[in-house]
ZATI-187874 format. One record per residue (C-alpha): y, z, x; residue number from 1. Coordinates in steps of 0.25 Angstrom, whole numbers. Each point is the difference from the previous one (the first is absolute). Example, Ala and Ser with C-alpha at 12.3 -4.5 7.8 and 13.67 -1.06 7.14 Angstrom:
residues 2
((-18; 31; 49); 1)
((14; -2; 6); 2)
end
This chain:
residues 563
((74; -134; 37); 1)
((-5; 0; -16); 2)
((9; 10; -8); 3)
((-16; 6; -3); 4)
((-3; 3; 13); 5)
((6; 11; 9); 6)
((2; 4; 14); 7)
((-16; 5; 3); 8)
((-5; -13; -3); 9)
((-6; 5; -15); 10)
((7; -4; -13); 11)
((10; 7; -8); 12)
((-12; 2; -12); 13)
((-6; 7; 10); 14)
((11; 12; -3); 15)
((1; -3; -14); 16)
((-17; 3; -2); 17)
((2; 13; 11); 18)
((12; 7; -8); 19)
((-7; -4; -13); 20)
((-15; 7; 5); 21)
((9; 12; 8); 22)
((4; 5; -13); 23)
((-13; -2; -7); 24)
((-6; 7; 10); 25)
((11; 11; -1); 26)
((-5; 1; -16); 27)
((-15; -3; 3); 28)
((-1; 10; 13); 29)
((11; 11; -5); 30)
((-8; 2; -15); 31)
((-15; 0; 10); 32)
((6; 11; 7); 33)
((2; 10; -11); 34)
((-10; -6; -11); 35)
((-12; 10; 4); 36)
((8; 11; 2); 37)
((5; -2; -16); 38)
((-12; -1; -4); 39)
((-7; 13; 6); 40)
((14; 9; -2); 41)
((6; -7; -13); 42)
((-11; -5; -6); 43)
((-9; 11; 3); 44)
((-13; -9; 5); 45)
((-11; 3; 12); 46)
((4; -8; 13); 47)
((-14; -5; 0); 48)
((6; -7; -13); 49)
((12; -3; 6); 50)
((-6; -8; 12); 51)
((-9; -7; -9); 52)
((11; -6; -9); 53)
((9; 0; 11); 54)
((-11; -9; 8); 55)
((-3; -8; -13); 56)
((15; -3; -3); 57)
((3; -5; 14); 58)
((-13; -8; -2); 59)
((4; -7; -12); 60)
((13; -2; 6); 61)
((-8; -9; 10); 62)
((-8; -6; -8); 63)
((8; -7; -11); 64)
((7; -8; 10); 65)
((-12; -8; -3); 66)
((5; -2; -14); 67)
((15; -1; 4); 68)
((-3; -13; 10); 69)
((-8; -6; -10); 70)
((9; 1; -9); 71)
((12; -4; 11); 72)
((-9; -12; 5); 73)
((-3; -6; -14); 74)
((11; 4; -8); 75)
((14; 7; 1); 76)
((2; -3; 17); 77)
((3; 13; 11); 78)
((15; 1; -5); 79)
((-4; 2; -15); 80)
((-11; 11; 3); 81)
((9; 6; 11); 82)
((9; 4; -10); 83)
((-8; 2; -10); 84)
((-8; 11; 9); 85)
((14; 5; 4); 86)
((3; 2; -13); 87)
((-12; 8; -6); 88)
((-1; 9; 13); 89)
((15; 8; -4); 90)
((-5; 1; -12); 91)
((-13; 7; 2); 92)
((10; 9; 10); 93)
((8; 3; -13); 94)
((-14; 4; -7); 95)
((-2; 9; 12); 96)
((13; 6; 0); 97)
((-1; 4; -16); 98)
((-14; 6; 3); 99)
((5; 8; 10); 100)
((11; 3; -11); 101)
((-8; 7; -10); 102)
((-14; 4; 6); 103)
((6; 13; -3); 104)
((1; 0; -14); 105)
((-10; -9; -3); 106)
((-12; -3; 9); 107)
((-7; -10; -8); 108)
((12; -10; 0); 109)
((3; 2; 13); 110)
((-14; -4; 6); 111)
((0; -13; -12); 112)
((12; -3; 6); 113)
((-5; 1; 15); 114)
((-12; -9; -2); 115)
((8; -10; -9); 116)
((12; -1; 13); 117)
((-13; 0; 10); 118)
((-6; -13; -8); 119)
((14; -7; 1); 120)
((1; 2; 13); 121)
((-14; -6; 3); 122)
((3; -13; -6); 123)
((13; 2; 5); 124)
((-3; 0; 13); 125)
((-11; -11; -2); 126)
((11; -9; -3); 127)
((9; 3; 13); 128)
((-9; 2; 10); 129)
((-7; -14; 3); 130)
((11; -7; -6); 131)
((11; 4; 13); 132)
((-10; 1; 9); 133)
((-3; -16; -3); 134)
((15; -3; 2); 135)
((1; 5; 14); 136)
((-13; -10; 4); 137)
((8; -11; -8); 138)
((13; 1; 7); 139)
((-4; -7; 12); 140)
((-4; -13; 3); 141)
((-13; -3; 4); 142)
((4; -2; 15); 143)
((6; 14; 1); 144)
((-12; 7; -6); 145)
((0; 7; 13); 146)
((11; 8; -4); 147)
((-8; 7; -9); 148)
((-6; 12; 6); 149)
((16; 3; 6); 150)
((3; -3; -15); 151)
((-9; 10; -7); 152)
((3; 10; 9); 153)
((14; -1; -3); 154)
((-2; 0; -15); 155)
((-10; 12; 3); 156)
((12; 7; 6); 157)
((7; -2; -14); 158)
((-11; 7; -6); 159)
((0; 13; 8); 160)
((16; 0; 0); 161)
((-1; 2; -15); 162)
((-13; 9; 3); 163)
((9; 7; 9); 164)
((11; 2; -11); 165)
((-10; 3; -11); 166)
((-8; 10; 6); 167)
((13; 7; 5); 168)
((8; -1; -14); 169)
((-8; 2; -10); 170)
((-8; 14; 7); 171)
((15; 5; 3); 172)
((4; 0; -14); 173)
((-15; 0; -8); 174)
((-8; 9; 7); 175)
((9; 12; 2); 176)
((-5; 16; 4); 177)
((9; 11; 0); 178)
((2; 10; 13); 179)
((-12; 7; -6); 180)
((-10; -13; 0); 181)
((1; 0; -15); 182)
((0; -14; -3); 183)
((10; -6; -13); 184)
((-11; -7; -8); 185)
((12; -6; -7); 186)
((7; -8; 11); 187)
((-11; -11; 3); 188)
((7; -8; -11); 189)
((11; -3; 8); 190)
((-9; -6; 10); 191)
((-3; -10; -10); 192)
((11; -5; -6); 193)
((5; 0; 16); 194)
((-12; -10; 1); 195)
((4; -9; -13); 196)
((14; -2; 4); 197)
((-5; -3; 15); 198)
((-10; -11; -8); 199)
((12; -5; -9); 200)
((8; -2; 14); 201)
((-11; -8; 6); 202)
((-2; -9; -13); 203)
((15; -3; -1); 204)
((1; -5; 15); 205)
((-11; -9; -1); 206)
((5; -5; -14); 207)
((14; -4; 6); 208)
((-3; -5; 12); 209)
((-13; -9; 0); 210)
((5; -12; -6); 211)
((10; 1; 15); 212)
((-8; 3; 9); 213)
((-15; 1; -3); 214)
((-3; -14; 3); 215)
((-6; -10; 7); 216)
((9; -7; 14); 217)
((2; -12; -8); 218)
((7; 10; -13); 219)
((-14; -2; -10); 220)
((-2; 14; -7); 221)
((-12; 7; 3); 222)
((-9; 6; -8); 223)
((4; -9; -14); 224)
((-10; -2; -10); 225)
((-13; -7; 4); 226)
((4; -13; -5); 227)
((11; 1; 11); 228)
((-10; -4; 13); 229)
((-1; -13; 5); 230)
((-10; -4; 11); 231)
((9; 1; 11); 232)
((-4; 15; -2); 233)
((-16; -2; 4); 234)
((-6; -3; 13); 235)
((-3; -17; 0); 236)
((-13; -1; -8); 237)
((0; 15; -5); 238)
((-2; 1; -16); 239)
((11; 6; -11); 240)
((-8; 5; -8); 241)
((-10; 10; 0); 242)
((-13; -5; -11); 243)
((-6; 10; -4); 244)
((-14; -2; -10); 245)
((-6; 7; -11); 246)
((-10; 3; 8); 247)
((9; 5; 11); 248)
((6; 8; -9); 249)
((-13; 6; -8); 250)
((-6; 3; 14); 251)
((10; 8; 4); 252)
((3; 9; -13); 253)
((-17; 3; 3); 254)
((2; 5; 13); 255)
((12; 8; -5); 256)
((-10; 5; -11); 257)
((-10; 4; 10); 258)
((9; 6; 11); 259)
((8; 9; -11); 260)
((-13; 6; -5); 261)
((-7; 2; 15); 262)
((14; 8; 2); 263)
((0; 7; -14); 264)
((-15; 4; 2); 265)
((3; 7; 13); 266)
((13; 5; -4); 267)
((0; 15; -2); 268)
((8; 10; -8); 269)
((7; 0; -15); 270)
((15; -8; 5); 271)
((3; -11; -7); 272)
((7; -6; 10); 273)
((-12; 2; 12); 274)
((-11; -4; -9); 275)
((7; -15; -5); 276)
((13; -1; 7); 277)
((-7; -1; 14); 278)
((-12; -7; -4); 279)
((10; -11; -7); 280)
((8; -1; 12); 281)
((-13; 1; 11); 282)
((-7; -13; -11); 283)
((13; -7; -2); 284)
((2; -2; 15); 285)
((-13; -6; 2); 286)
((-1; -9; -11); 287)
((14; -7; 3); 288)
((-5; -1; 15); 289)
((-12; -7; -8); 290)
((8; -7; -9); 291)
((9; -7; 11); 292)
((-12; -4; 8); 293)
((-6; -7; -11); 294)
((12; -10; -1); 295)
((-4; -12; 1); 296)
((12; -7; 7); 297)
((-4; 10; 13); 298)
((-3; -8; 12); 299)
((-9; 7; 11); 300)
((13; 3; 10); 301)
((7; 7; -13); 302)
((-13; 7; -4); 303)
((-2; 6; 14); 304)
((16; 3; 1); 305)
((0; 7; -14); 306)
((-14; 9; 5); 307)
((8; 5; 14); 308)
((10; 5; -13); 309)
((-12; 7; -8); 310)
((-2; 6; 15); 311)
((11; 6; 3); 312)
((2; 6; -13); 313)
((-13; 6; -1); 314)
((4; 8; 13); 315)
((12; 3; -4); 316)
((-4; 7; -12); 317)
((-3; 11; 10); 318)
((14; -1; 6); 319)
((7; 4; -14); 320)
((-11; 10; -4); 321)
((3; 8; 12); 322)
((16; -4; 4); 323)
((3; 3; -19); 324)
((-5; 15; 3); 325)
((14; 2; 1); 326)
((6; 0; -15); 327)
((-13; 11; -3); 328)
((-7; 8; 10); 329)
((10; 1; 10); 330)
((11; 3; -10); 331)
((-8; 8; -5); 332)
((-3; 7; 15); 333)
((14; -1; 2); 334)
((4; 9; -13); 335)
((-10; 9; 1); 336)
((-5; 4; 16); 337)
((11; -7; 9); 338)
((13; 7; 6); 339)
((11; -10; -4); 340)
((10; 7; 8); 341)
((8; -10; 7); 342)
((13; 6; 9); 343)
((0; 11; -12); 344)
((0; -8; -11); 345)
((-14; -1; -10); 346)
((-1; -15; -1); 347)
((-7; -2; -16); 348)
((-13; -3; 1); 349)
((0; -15; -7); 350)
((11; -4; 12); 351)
((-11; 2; 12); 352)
((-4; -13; -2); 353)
((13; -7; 3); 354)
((-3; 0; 15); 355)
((-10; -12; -2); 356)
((14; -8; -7); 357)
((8; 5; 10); 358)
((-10; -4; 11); 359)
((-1; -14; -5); 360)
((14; -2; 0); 361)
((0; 4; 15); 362)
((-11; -7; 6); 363)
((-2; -12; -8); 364)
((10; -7; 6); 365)
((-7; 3; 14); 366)
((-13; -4; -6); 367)
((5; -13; -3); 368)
((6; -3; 14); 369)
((-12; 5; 7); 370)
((-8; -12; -8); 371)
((10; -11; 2); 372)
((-2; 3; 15); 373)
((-15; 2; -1); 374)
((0; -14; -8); 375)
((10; -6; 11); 376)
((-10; 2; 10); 377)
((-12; -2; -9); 378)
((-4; 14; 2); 379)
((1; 3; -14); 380)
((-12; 6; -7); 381)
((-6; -6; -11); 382)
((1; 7; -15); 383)
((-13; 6; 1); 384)
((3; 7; 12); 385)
((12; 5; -5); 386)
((-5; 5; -11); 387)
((-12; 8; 6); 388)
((11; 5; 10); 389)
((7; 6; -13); 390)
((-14; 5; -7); 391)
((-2; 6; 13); 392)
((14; 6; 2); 393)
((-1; 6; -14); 394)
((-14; 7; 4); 395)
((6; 6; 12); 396)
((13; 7; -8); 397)
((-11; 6; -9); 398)
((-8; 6; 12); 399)
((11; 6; 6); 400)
((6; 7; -14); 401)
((-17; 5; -2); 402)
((0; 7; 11); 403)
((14; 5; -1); 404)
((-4; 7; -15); 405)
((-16; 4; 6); 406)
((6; 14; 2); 407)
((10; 2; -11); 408)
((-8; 7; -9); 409)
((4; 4; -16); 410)
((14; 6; 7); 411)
((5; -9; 11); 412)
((11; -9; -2); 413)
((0; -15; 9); 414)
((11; -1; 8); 415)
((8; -12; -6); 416)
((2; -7; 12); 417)
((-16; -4; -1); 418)
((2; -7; -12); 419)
((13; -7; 6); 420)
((-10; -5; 10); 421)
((-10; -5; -8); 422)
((9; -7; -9); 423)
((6; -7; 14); 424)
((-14; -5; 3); 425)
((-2; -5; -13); 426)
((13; -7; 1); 427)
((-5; -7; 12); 428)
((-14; -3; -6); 429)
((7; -6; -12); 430)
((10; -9; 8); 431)
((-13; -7; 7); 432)
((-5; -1; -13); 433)
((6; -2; -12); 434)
((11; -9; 2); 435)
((-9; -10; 7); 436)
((-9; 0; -10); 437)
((9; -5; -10); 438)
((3; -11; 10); 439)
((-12; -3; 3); 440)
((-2; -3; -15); 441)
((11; -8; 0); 442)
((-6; -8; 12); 443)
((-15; -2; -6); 444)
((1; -1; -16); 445)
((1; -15; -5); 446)
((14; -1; -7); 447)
((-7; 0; -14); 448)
((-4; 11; 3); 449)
((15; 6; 3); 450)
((2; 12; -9); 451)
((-15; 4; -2); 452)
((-5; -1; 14); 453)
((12; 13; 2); 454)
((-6; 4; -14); 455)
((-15; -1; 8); 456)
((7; 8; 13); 457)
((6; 11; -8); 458)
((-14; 3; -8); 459)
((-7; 7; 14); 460)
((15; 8; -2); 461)
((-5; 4; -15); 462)
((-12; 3; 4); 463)
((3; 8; 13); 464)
((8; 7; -9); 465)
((-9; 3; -9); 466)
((-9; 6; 11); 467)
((13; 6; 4); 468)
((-2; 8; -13); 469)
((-13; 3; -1); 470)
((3; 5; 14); 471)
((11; 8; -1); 472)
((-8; 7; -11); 473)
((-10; 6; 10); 474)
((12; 9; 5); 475)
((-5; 13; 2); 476)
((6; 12; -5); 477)
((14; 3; 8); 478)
((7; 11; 3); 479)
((8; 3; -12); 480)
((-12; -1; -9); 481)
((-7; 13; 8); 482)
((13; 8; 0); 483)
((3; -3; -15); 484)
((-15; 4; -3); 485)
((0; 12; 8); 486)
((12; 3; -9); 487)
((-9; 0; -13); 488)
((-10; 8; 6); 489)
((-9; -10; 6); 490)
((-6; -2; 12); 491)
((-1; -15; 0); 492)
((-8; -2; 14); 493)
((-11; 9; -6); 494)
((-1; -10; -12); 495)
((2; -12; 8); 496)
((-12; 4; 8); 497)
((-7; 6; -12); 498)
((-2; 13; 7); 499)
((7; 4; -13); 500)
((-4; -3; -15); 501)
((15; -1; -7); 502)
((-1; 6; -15); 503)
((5; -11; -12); 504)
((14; 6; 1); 505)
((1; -2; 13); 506)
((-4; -15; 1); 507)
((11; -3; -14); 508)
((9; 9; 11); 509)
((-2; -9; 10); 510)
((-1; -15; -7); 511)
((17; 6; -7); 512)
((4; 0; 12); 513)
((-6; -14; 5); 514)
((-10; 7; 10); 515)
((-14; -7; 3); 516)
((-13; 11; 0); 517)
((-8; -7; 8); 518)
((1; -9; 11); 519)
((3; -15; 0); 520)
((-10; -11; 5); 521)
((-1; -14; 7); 522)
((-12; -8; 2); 523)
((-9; 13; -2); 524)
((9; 10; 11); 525)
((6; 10; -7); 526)
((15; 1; 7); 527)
((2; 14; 3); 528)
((12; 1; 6); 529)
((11; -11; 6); 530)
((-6; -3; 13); 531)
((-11; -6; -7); 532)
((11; -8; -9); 533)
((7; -6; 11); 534)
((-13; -4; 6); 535)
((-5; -11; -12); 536)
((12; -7; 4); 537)
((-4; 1; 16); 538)
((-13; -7; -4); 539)
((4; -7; -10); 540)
((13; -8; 6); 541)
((-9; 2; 16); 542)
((-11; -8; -5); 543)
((8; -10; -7); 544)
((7; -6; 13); 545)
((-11; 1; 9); 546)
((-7; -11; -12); 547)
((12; -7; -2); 548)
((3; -2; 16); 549)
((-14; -3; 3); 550)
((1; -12; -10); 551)
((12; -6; 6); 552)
((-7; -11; 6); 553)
((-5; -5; -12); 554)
((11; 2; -8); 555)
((8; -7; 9); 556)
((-10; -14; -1); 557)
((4; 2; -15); 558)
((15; -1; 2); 559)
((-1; -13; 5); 560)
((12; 0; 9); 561)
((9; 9; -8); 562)
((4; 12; 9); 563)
end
């Protein structure tokens, strides 16, 4: 047995790529689960605004994967950007950690400084992401690209470990109330730095250890510089090189023109980031799908191949709109209207989300077994399938959690364990989804296409995430926001419903203390309370599998033999 290969049947490189993503995830998951909280109790800002940077941030993150393969694919090779990317993420943390240093003495800096660490990390990340996700595909030869769905799924589980550690570490010592339920507005910087030393750890690993073991059988490095591949990497007959023309290239910086200002046009409200961050992301995303069809190397198998891609990552935007609720609104839900006692301890807020971590590390081993003995009977469903099972799955966590809250009223606290469970279907949702999606990627996407075809997938994350945002802004008043008003002497449900006329001070009252004066609205429906939020997702995610199932036979002629 090859000194790169282990026990399982997968290679050593396998671990190396697992422990370096378990600890960006670790700084990447524990700094989500704490960042909205900052801005609204540190840096004094709406959680409507919150939800919408936090939605455009995550978006971006998404999308400059785009510009981090390109980049990777033409240029300076996965290794070179993986530590790049590395390297800037725990530096943005360090930004975050000084922010959250001196918000107290100086508001201005602290929120230059948090938009300056949020940039770094966006291009950060762009570098990372695609880059190690390509090197899993790579590691296996072409006969054993079977191994790829059990592969994924193991690195997937690498993921939500350092999910898992994040989201417990970083709330334990950043997002920190006292016996009263007064929160320290000063502790959320010790979250962050938590979360650059955990990206330090997971760039040093792969730095040390990838010339050793992340390799091909035969000992060639994987990932070098472009210049490194050879034709014994393509498919017989498959071309090296992507061509793309002037007029390729013009066509699709129109379309991007067009598609930004259709979404900017429509785009309502005064946010910066809601009126051109999304549209950029919604018009990038199209016009790279255009841009890659445009190649003029494409044959007809390839073309059909790389639109099942575009398919599934249109429906999957509704996936991440729906299942990323979980850094804004429901942290948000479960600050302010959730009973958080578990066995007499009052779990922070930031940390309810760690069951979806923790449930991944659980159950996605059994997720991978159960396909490898589908696929050994030839049972095993196809992606589309899988992934509308997940849409599905994720509509019905949000029905049982509306109807749970129907009744809570302004004063009502959720019972926790509700949230566990919707977290747990989630987690079940998103292991028929997501890992399979990567490797179905890595099944369809010509090789030249590598980086940016991962850089293509994670563009329906950026903009699910940015519905996620516009989404999460939509939140209705919770509970805390009426007590805190009934405390200034308002009655905020008689405003809300404009049975009452609030006076100049009053609505200057309301807007210092981060509470909305009127209700929010989606498609025209005002959203009065949060049975009515939970239900856009019900819809939203309901509909999207039904689509996505009934197109399965098509989508399946398109594959051309790839399950």
């Amino acid at each position: 047995m090859s000194e790169t290969t282990v026990k399982t049947g997968h290679p050593k490189g396998l671990w190396v790529l697992f422990g370096t993503e378990m600890w960006e995830r670790f700084n990447f998951y524990g700094m989500r689960a704490i960042l909205t909280l900052f801005m609204v109790n540190s840096l004094m800002m709406k959680e409507e605004e919150a939800s919408i940077i936090y939605g455009g941030f995550l978006g971006l993150c998404y999308l400059t994967p785009m510009l981090g393969g390109f980049i990777s694919d033409r240029f300076f090779g996965n290794r070179n950007c993986i530590m790049l990317g590395g390297a800037m993420m725990a530096i943005g943390q360090l930004m975050l950690f000084f922010s959250a240093s001196v918000f107290s003495t100086n508001l201005g800096l602290a929120n230059t400084l948090m938009w300056t660490a949020l940039g770094i990390i966006v291009f950060g990340n762009g570098f990372f992401k695609p880059n190690i996700s390509s090197m899993v595909g790579s590691l296996y030869p072409k006969q054993e690209k079977s191994k790829l769905d059990t592969a994924f799924t193991i690195f997937y589980m690498g993921i939500n470990i350092g999910a898992f550690l994040g989201q417990f570490i970083c709330p334990l010592i950043g997002d920190v109330k006292d016996p009263g339920g007064i929160r320290d507005i000063h502790a959320f910087k010790w979250g962050f730095l938590a979360a650059s030393i955990a990206m330090i750890i997971g760039t040093a690993i792969f730095f040390f250890l990838k010339n050793k073991y992340v390799v091909t059988p035969e000992g060639k490095a994987i990932g070098g510089v472009p210049s490194g591949n050879d034709a014994g990497d393509y498919e017989e007959g498959e071309s090296q090189k992507a061509e793309f023309s002037m007029k390729s290239i013009i066509t699709a910086l129109a379309v991007f023109a067009v598609v930004f200002f259709i979404f900017n046009y429509f785009t309502e409200g005064e946010n910066v980031v809601k009126i051109y961050i999304y549209p950029f992301i919604y018009a990038s995303g199209v016009s790279l799908a255009t841009l890659i069809l445009l190649d003029s190397t494409l044959t007809k198998v390839e073309t059909q191949r790389i639109w099942v891609i575009y398919i599934m990552s249109f429906f999957i935007i509704f996936f991440w709109a729906a299942f990323e609720q979980a850094g804004s609104s429901l942290t948000f839900i479960a600050d302010n209207q959730t009973d958080r006692n578990m066995f007499g301890w009052n779990m922070p807020p930031s940390m309810v989300q760690i069951f979806n971590g923790l449930f991944v590390v659980i159950f996605a081993f059994p997720f991978s077994v159960l396909w490898d003995k589908l696929r050994a009977k030839n049972r095993e469903p196809l992606s589309t399938v899988k992934q509308s099972i997940g849409l599905l799955l994720i509509a019905v966590s949000y029905f049982i959690i509306a109807n749970n809250v129907k009744d809570l009223g302004n004063s009502g606290l959720l019972a926790i364990k509700w949230l566990i469970l919707l977290y747990l279907i989630q987690t079940f949702a998103e292991l028929c989804l997501s890992p399979i999606g990567l490797s179905l990627v890595g099944k369809l996407a010509p090789k030249r296409f590598a980086s940016l075809a991962y850089g293509v997938f994670f563009i329906s994350s950026a903009a699910g995430y940015a519905l996620s945002g516009t989404l999460g802004s939509i939140l209705p008043a919770t509970g805390d926001k009426f007590k805190k008003a009934n405390e200034l002497g308002i009655d905020l449900q008689g405003v809300l419903d404009k049975s009452i006329t609030p006076t100049a001070e009053q609505v200057k009252l309301l807007a210092d203390n981060q509470i909305s004066d009127h209700y929010p609205s989606f498609a025209g429906f005002e959203i009065t309370n949060l049975y009515e939020f939970f239900m856009v997702f019900v819809v939203l995610c309901g509909i999207a599998s039904v689509i996505l199932f009934l197109l399965t036979p098509v989508i399946k002629k398109m594959m051309h033999g790839v399950r």
